[in-house]
Each structure stands twice: as C-alpha cells, then as structure tokens.
N, C-alpha and C positions, 0 to 999 in steps of 0.2 A: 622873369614875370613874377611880382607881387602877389600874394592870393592874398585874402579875406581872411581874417578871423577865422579862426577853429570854430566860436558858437553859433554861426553862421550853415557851417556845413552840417548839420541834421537832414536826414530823409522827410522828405514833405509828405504829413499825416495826414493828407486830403488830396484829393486833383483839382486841379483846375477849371475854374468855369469856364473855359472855352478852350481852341484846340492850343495845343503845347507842346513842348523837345519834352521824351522822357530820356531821362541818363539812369545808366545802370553801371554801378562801379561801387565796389567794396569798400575803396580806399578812402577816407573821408576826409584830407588832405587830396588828392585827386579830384574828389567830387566836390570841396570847394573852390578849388582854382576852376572847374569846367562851370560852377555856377556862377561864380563873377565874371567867367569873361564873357559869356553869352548874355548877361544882363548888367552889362560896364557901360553898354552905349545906348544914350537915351531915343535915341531917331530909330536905333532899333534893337529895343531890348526886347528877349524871347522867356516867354513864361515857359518855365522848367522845372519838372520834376524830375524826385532821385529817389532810387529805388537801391535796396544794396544787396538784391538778391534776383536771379533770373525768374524763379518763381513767381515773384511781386512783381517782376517788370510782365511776363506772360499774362499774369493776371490781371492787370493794368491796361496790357494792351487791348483785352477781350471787353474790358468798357468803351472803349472808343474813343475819337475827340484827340490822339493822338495823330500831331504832322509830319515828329520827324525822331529815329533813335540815337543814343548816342550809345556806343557799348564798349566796355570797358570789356577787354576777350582775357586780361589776367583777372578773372572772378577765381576767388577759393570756391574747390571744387570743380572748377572749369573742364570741360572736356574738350577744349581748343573749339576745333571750326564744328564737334557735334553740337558744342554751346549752339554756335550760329544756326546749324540749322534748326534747331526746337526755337528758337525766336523765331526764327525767317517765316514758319510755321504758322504760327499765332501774329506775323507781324504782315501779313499778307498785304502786300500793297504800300507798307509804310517804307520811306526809302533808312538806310541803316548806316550810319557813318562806325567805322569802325578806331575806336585808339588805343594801339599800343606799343609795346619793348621795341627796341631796332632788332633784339635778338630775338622775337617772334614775328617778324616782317613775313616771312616767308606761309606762316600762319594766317596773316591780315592775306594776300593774297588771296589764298583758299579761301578765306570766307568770300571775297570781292567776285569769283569764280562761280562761287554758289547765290550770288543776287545780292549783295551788297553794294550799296548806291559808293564808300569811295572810302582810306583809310587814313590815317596821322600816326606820326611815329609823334612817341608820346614827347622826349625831350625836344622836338622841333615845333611844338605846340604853341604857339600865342595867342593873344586873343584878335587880332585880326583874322589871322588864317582862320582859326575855328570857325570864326560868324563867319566866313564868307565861305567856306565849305559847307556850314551848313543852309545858309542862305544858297546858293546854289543847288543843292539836294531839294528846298523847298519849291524853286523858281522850276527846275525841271517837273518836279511833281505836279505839280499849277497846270506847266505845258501840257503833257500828256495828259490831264485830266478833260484840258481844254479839245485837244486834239482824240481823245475818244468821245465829248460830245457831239465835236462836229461830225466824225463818222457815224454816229449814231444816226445823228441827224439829217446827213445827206440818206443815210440807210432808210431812213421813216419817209423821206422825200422819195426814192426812189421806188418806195414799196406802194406806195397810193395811187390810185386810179386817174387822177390829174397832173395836165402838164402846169410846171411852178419854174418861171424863174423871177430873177430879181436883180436889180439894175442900183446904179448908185447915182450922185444927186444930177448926175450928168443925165440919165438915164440909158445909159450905156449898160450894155447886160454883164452881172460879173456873174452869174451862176444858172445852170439848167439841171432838173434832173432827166432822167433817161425817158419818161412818159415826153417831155418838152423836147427833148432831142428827136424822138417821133416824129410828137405832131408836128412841128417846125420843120422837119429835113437837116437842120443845122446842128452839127457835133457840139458840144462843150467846147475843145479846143478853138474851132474855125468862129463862135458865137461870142466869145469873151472881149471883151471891145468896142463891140459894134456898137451901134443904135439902137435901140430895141425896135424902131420903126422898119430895120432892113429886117428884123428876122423875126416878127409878129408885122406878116402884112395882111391886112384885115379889109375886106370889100364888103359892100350892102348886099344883102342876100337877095333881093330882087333886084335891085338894079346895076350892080357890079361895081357902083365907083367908089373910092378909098373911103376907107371911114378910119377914125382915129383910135390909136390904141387905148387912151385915155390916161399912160402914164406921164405923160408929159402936164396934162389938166391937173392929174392929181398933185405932181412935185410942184406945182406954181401956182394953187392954191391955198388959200391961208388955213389955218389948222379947222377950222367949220366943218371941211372937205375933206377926211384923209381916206375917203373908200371911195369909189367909180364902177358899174357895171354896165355891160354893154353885150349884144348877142348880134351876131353877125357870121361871116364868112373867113376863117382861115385859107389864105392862097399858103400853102406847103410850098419847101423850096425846088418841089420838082412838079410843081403847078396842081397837084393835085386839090380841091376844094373840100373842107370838110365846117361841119356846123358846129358853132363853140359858143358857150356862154363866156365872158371874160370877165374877171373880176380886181382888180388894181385897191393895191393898200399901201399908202405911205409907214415909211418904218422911221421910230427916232431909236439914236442911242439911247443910255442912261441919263444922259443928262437931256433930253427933250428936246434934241436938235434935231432936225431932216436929213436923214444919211442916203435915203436912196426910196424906192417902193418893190414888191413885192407883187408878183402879177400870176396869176391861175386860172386854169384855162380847160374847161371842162367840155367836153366831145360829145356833145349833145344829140349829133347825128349818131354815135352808136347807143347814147341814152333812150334816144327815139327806138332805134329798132331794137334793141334790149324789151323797150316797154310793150314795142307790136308785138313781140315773140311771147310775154308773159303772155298778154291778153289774147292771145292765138293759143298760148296752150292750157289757160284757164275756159275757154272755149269751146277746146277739140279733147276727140278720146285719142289717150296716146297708143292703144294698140292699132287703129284701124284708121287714124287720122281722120274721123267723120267728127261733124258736130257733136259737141253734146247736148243735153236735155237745156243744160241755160244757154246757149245759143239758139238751140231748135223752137225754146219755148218764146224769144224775141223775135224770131221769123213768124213761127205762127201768129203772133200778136200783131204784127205789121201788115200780115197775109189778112188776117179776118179785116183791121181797117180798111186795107184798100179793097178787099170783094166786097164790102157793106157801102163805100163809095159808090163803086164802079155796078154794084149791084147782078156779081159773081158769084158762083160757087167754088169752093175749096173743098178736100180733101184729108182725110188723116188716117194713113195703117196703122196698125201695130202689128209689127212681124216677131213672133217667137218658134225659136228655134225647136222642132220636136225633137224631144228627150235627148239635147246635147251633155248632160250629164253623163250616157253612157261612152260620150267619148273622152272624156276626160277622166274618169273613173278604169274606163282599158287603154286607153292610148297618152294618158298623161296630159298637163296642162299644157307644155309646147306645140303638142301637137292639136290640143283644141285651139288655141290663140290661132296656129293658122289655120284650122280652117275658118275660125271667126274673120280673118281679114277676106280669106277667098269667098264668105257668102258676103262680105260687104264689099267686096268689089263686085258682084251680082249685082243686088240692089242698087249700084248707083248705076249700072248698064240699063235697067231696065227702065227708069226716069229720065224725064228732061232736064236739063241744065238749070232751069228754074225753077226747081223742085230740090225737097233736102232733103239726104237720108241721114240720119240719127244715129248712138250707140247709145240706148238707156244706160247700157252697164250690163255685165252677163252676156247672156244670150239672147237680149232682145233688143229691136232696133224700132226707130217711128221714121216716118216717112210723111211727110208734107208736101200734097202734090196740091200746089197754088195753082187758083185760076181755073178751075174744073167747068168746060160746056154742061157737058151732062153728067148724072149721080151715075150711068153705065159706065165712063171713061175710066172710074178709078177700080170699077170691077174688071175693068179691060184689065187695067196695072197690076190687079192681084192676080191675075192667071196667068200674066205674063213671069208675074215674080216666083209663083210657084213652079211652073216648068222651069226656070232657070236657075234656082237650088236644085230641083230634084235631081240635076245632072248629077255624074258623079265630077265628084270634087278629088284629084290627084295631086296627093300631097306625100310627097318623100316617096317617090313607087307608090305609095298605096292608094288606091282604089276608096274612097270613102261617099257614101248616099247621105245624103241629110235631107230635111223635107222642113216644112213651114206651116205653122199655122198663123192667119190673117185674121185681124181685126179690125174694121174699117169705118169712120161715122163722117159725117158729109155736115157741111153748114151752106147754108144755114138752114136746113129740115134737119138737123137729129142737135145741134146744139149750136148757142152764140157766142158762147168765149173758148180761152184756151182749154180752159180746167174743165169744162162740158165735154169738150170734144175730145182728149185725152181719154175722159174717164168710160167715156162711152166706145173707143175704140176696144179699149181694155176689157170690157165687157165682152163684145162683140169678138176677140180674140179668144178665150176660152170659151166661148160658145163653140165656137171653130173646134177648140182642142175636145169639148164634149159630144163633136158629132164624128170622133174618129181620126184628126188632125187631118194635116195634108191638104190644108182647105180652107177658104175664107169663106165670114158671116161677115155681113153688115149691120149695124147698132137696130134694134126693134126695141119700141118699150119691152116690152114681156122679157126681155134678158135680164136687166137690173135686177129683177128676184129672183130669179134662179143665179143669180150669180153673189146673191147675199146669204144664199139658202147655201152654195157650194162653200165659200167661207165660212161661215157658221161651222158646216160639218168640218171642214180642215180644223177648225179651231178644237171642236171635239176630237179629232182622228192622233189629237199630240199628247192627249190624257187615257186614252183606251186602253194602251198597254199595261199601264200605272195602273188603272184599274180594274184590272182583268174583265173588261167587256168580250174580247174578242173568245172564241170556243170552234171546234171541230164540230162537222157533222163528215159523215165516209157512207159513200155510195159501192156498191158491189160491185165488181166485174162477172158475168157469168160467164162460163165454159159453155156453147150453146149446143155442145152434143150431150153432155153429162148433168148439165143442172144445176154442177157444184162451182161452188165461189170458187174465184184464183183469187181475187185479189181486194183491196178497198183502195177508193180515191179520196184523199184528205180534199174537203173544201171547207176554206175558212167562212165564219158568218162573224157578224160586228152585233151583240145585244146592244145599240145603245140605247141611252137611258129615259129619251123622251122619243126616238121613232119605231123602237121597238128592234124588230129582228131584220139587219139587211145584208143581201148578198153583195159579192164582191164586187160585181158590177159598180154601183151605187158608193164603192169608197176605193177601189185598189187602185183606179187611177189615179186618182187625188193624192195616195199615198206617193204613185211610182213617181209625181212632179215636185211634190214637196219634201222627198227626200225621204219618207219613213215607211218605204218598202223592203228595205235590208231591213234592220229590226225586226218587222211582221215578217218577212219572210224565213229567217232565222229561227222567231219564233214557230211557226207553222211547223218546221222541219224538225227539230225538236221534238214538238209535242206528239208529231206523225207517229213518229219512230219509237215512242216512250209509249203510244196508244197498243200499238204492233204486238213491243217485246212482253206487253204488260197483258194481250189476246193469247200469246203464248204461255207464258204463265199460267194463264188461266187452262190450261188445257185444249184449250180452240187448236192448237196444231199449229205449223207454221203461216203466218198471214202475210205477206208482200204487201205492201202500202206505196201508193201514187202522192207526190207532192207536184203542183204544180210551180212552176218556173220562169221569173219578169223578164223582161230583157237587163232592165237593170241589175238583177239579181245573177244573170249570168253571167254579166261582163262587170261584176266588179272584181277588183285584183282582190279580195279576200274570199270570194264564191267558195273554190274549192277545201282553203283551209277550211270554211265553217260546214261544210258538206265532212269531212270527215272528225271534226268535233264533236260534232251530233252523234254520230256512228258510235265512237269512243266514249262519249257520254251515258249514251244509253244501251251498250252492248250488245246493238242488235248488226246482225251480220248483211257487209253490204249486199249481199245477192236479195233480200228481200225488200230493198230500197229502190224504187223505180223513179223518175224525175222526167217529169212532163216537161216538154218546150213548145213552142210550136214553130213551123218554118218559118213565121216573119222574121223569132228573134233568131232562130240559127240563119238567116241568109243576110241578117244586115252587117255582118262580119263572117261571110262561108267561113274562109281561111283559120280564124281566129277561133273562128265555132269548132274545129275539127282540130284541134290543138285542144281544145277544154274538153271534147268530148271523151277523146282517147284518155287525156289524164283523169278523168270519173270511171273509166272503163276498166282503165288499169288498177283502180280500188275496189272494181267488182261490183260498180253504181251499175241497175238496168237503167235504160235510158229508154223513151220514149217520142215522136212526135205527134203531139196535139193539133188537134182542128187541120188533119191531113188533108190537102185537097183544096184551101184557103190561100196559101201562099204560094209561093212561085219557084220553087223549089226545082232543080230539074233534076232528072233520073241519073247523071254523075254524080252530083253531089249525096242525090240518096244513098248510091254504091258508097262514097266514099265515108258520111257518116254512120260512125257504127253503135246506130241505135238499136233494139231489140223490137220495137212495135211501133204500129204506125196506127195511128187511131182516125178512124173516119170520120170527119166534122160531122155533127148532129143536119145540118140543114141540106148536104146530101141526103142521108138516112131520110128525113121525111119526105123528098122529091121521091119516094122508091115506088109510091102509089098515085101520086099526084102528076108522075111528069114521064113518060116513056125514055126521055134523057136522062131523069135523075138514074134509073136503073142501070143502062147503059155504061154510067158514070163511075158506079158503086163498083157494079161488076168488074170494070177495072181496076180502080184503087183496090179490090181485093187480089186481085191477079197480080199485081204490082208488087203489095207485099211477102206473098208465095214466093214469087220470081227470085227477092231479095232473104227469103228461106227468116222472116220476120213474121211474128205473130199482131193479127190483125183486129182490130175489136173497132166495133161499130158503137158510136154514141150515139145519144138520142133516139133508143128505140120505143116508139111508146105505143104502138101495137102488137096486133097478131100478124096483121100482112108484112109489116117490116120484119119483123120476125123469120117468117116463112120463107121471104125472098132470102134475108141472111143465111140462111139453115141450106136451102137450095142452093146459093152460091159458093158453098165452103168457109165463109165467115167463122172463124174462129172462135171469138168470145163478143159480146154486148154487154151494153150497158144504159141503162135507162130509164124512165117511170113504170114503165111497164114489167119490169122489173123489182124497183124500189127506189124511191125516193131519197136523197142524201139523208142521214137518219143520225140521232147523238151516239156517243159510242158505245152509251148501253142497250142499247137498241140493234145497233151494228153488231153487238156482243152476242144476241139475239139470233140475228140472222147464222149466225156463224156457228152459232149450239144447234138450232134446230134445221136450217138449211130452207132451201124455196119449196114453194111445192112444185110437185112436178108438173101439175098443168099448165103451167106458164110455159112450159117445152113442150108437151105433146099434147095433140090434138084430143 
C-alpha cells in the first residue's frame, strides 16, 4: 500500500466542523498511510483528525463531535491496555478500533476485552479493510443509538396515562403500549397484524351500534385531514364497556409520504370519576366526611330559594363543641379527631335525611335543617342534639363527656340570605356559651351588641399582658375560733383602660376559649407566690396563698412543669401553696384528675376543692382525691338564713369534710347569722365580706400586721 507524502502527515491544528475519526498514533508515517486511506474514496471519505499524543486525543475527546477512535496502542510511553483504559474513560460511548504489531496481538485482545469496538494487525492493513472496519464501528454505533431511542420511546409510551397504538398504511396495528394492552384486552403479540377495527371496537354510547374507529377516514383522506376525534364506547376483548375520547393522526416519513396513523385513546370514564372524587373532596371535610362550609353554603342558598317559593321556613345551628381544647391539650390530637367523628356521627343521627350537617373546621359544625313547619321544630332539634352529645362518648376504653353549645336563627324572621343567617346563628351560639354552655339561644336583636362588646373585649384581652393591666387583689381566710388569718386567696382583677376595674367573671372565660388562660394563669401563679415569700420577708410570718385553677389550666400537659417553676422561681415552699379546682374540672376526667392530683401532692402542693357542693362529685371519688379542704360554695352559705334546707345542707358538707379528716371553710359569709350557724356547726375557717373584701396586697399587708378585730367573732 502506497501512502501520501510525508508533508501531508502533520497533526491537524484545529477540529473539525462537524463529527470525525480521530487517530492517535506517534508515528507520522503510520498516521499518514491511516489518513489516506480513510479519505482515498470519494463516495466515502471520513474527516480525520490526528493527534500524536493520548493527552491531546483525551482532550480532544472531552470537546465532542467525535464518531469514531482510531488508536495506535505502540504510543511512546504507552502503558499497553492501561493506555486503553484512560481513553475508554474519557471516550465513553465512542466505539475504538484498535491498530497494532502481530507481536502485541495478544495486547489488542485485552483492550477488545475492556470495550473496544474491534482490532487490525498493523501489516495486514489496507485501505479497504480499514474503511469498512471503521464503517461498520460507525453503522453499529447509528444502531444502538437508534435502538436506545426506541426503548426510550416505547418507555415514555408506556409510562403515560393513555392507551397509544399505531397502525401502518394498511391500518393494521403494528404497535401497542401496556395502557392499550388494558384498555383493549389484546396483548402486543396476539394484536400485531390485525385490523385496527377487530381490536379498537367501538359502539355509540346511547345506542350501542358500531361507530367507526376513524383510522381508516384519516389514512384516505387527502393531507387537509390528518387528525379525527371521536368519543364513544370501548367494547374491551372480554366485553367489558369503558368511555373513551379517541383521537387518530396520520404519520408521514421524512420524506412526506403516508406511512401509517397513530391513534390515542383516553379513558374518560375513569377521567369522569377521578373529576367526581376531586369535586367530592373539595366539598367534603376529610376527617368526618360531612360537608364543608362551600358545599353547606350552596345548600343553604338553594334551601332559602325554594322556602321563599314555596313560602317555608328554614333553619340554621351553629354547634360548638364546649372547651374541646381540653381534649386535645390532655389526650392529644388523635384522640380529639375521634371524638370529633363520634360527635358528627351524633349530629347526623339526630336530623332528617334532608337536612345537612357541616364541619366549619375545628370544633364547630352548621346544621341546615330545610323546610321547617314551625320556629319550635328546630328547638325540638337543639334538645335533641344536646342530649345526644352529652352521652358519653367511648373511645379506646375511655369514657369521655363533651357537651354543645347551640346557636340557631330561623328565616325568614331572624334573616334573608345566607351571610344573615350564618352570622346570626353565631351570635346566638356564644350567647349560649355566655349563659353557661350546655345550651342553645336563638338569634334576638339585642345579641349583636353584646357580642361586638365581647369581641371588642377579646381584642383587648391579647394586649393586657403586654401591658401590665392585669394586678392581684387577696381576700382572707379566717380561723373562725381564733380570729387569726390562715391564709389569702389570690383573685385576679383586669384594670382595663376604658371600663375601668373588672372581675374575672366579665373576661376569664373569654380568655379559657381563646386560648390565653395558660399565660394569665401562669402569670396569676407566679405573682401569688412572689406576693407570699415577699409577706414573709416582710415579717408577716408564714402566709399560705390560694390560687385558683381553669379546667384548661389543669389538663394542660405542661400544668405541672409550670406549677413547680413558679415554686423554683420564687423560693417559696410548696406546703404554703394551695390550688383551688372545683368538682366540675376534677370530674370531667375523675381518673386523669387523680393521676395530677397525687403528682402536685407528691411536690407538697395543698390542694383544695372550690364551690363544694355545685358539682357532682360522689363520696368515692372525694375518698380517693387527696385534697386537703373542701370549701363550701358561697350560695349554700347564704341559704343558711333564708331556707331551713340550706342549713340542713351546710350542716353536712361540714360533716363530710370532718368525716374525710379535711379542713373546711365556708365562702361567702357575709353576716352574723351565717356566721353564728358556722361557729355552732364546727365550721372550721370562712371567708367573706363580712370579713373583708378581696383587698391590693398593701392592704392585705395591712390585715396581716394588725390582724381582724375581734368583734367580727364574738358577740
């Protein structure tokens, strides 16, 4: 074999503008025989570069645009087949013809071993053999390039939501993916062949008779036409009927001739119910499956239409759950979620089927009872609704009470649209929660201002803190044989800043619903207990201090950490820490109540119950909670003159307490005759106006330096 010119063979100082064989070979005799004979024949000559270093070719290769290698494996410096692999490396994907010695054959191998496309011993080299060993390296490359788009491709076919096959000009099907293998019933294999007509058979959705697939329209239509859609009825190959949009596209080669069409096929009956299930759960609450407020608010809206027709009344609750914060604050959110399903499964027991119960969201639900004879019928439905929460609700073993406060407005006498009747329910619902809960109101004008007046104050009640409005006043406890103080009761008051001085009354429940009775109570406890250690200091001698005690406050999972912060804080010792409850919050969790009580007991906290005699308490549970005093509600104390039962009454609550070997104190004494009877009955300690009025703590400092006088005890 002739080669080229020696001035011919120089390494090419630039790359080629488009893709090229690079050669890499030292010898420059070598590399010009390898560049003539791969650019000797004009039908196919290959643009080539020559590189005389692995370096140069590596670097070469990491531009790109490279088809195919040619490598010379005798390079100075060579490292045999480690050459090959730092190419193969950097040559990833390019195929690699290897040329060399017969006496390093066994070399060319190994590289061929390690991913080399194929080799030439160098003296058996011509220029035939080369181009078509490299021509073949290239045609295979081509393939497999071809043949991982198409898996690509069937892979992107296979992964979409639609069935896709496609037919040639016959319309005979030459391909399906797995979605069309589905809907159709027909495998790939058993499908290839056919007709498109035997395996897309397609029926009128109402009237069942054959409707055409439209591939046949589109293939023998002139080019105007190359798309068809059509929606009808899939018959599957094992009869089953499913609803499909079809859509048919003529395909041309490269050269704009009609090879075949392409048909897709989308499953509209599961599009349909995909769409019902959105709009079903854009609708519905997902804990309790009830309506939501934009579903309930397009009932009501359809409800007042038709009773303003028909010349009807309607109905509208609002049910909120009393103080379900304390259940999710002691028992955790799962265990509030169910009881929130088990009171909405209540509320829709105790409606008619043509009536909607609601979940606002939280803990409060509306209730739409359509079609109302009379404005009595829907207070029927609130008494019903309140007996059937108040049950207990058993959930995991436990025993759990929850109650309801009702708010309810009628159209058309309390309002005529939706947004009236809402808002007047709402009102009418915290009326309910301000007469005590456990109870429904019905919409009256005269609610809207007090319930702008109750707002208003909550709006104040979330800057009080901040501002130091809130302050202590402490009432006495008397020893009612001795005269002498035992003790003081922290009661908090609110200066705010336009109604002046108000009691707790007037804002703690507002606090215990909107959440900022932890804080104030916190605070309260604190400041109790820094009043105390700071009366000792002073010389007063030791003073025991009463805090009282929310429900929320007791059953929150940090109560007791912040009960011994406070202690720690202010270095006063628990034995002169007493903590008022009363029996409603220890009985709406007995079990759980005597689990907190003993771990306050065990720090040395006195313990107390308040408004003894109110709640429903029974004489086990007294035995088993181990408080220290039981305080007799103020409004027996005043029956002790006015009622021969109130006496009767007292009389025992004080025996009660003896019995349980607990110190007894009467509130609300605010004469002499009550007085008299306590002293006659063994009564232990009072507390009262008659006495002393809650007083600031310089004041209470007061009583504590100079003492009562003693006429207020003896005759």
């Amino acid at each position: 074999m002739t080669g080229p010119e020696r001035k011919l063979a120089e390494p090419t100082p630039s790359k080629c503008d488009h893709d090229c064989i690079l050669l890499i070979a030292a010898d420059a005799d070598e590399a010009a025989r390898v560049l003539g004979e791969l650019g000797s024949v004009t039908e196919e000559r290959f643009q080539v570069e020559w590189v005389t270093e692995l370096s140069g070719g590596i670097e070469r290769l990491r531009d790109g645009g490279v088809q195919a290698v040619v490598l010379d494996l005798n390079l100075s410096g060579s490292q045999g087949a480690e050459t090959f692999d730092e190419l193969f490396r950097a040559a990833s994907g390019v195929p690699i013809l290897i040329v060399t010695e017969a006496d390093t054959e066994a070399l060319a191998r190994q590289a061929l071993q390690r991913g080399a496309q194929d080799y030439l011993i160098r003296d058996q080299v011509n220029g035939y053999r080369l181009r078509r060993t490299v021509r073949t390296m290239l045609d295979r490359r081509a393939a497999e390039a071809v043949a991982l788009e198409n898996e690509v491709a069937n892979a992107t076919l296979n992964s979409i939501g639609e069935a896709v096959l496609r037919t040639d000009i016959r319309a005979d099907v030459t391909y399906l993916n797995r979605v069309a293998e589905e809907m159709t019933g027909w495998s790939r294999e058993e499908a290839l062949g056919r007709p498109i007509a035997d395996v897309l058979r397609l029926v009128d959705s109402v009237s069942g008779a054959a409707v055409d697939n439209a591939v046949a329209t589109v293939l023998h239509q002139d080019k105007t036409s190359t798309t068809a859609m059509i929606s009808g009825t899939l018959v599957r190959r094992d009869g089953v009927e499913l609803g499909i949009e079809n859509r048919v596209t003529a395909v041309d080669d490269r050269s704009g001739n009609l090879i075949g069409a392409v048909v897709v096929i989308r499953d509209v009956g599961a599009a349909r119910a995909a769409s019902l299930e959105t709009s079903r759960a854009s609708q519905h609450d997902v804990l309790t499956n009830l309506p939501n407020r934009t579903l309930f608010n397009d009932r009501l809206r359809q409800a007042i239409s038709l009773a303003e027709r028909q010349g009807k009344q309607l109905a509208v609750l609002f049910v909120d759950l009393d103080q379900f914060k304390r259940i999710n604050d002691s028992l955790g959110h799962t265990m509030g979620d169910k009881l929130l399903r088990s009171v909405a499964g209540r509320l829709v027991a105790c409606v008619r089927r043509t009536d909607t119960v609601c979940r606002m969201g939280g803990d409060e639900f509306l209730i739409l009872l359509s079609q109302v004879e009379h404005a009595e019928d829907a207070a029927i439905t609130a008494r019903k609704i309140l007996r059937a929460v108040a049950a207990p609700h058993i959930l995991d073993n436990k025993s759990l009470d929850m109650n309801v406060s009702i708010g309810g407005s009628t159209y058309p006498d309390a309002g005529q649209d939706a947004e009236s009747l809402l808002s007047q329910a709402d009102a009418a619902m915290y009326e309910a929660k301000q007469h005590g809960r456990n109870r429904y109101e019905f919409f009256r004008s005269d609610m809207r201002a007090r319930l702008a007046t109750r707002l208003l104050l909550e709006g104040d009640l979330r800057y009080a803190m901040g501002r130091n409005e809130f302050l202590l006043h402490y009432q006495p406890k008397i020893n009612l044989k001795t005269g002498l103080i035992t003790g003081m009761e922290a009661l908090i008051r609110w200066l705010h800043p336009k109604q002046g001085m108000l009691l707790p009354a007037a804002f703690v429940p507002i606090a215990e619903e909107c959440g900022l009775i932890l804080p104030i109570g916190q605070w309260v406890l604190l400041e109790a207990c820094k009043q105390s250690r700071a009366w000792s200091d002073a010389g007063f001698g030791v003073m025991p201090v009463a805090v009282n005690v929310s429900a929320v406050e007791f059953q929150s999972k940090d109560f007791l950490s912040g009960v011994r912060a406070a202690l720690i804080a202010t270095g006063m010792e628990p034995q002169n820490l007493e903590l008022e409850l009363t029996e409603t919050v220890l009985m709406q969790d007995a079990e759980s109540a005597v689990v907190t009580l003993r771990a306050l007991k065990a720090m040395g906290v006195r313990l107390a119950i308040d408004d003894f005699g109110t709640g429903y308490s029974s004489f086990t549970y007294l035995r088993r909670f181990p408080v220290d005093t039981l305080k007799v509600d103020q409004s027996f104390v005043q029956e002790i003159t006015a009622d021969p039962e109130g006496t009767t009454m007292v009389g025992a609550m004080i025996n009660i307490g003896k019995s349980l070997n607990q110190r007894v104190i009467a509130e609300g004494v605010e004469t002499r005759s009550q007085l008299d009877f306590l002293q006659r009955h063994g009564c232990g300690e009072g507390q009262g106006f008659y006495f002393s009025h809650p007083v600031v703590a310089e004041e209470a400092g007061t009583l504590l330096k100079d003492g009562l006088q003693q006429e207020t005890l003896v005759h």
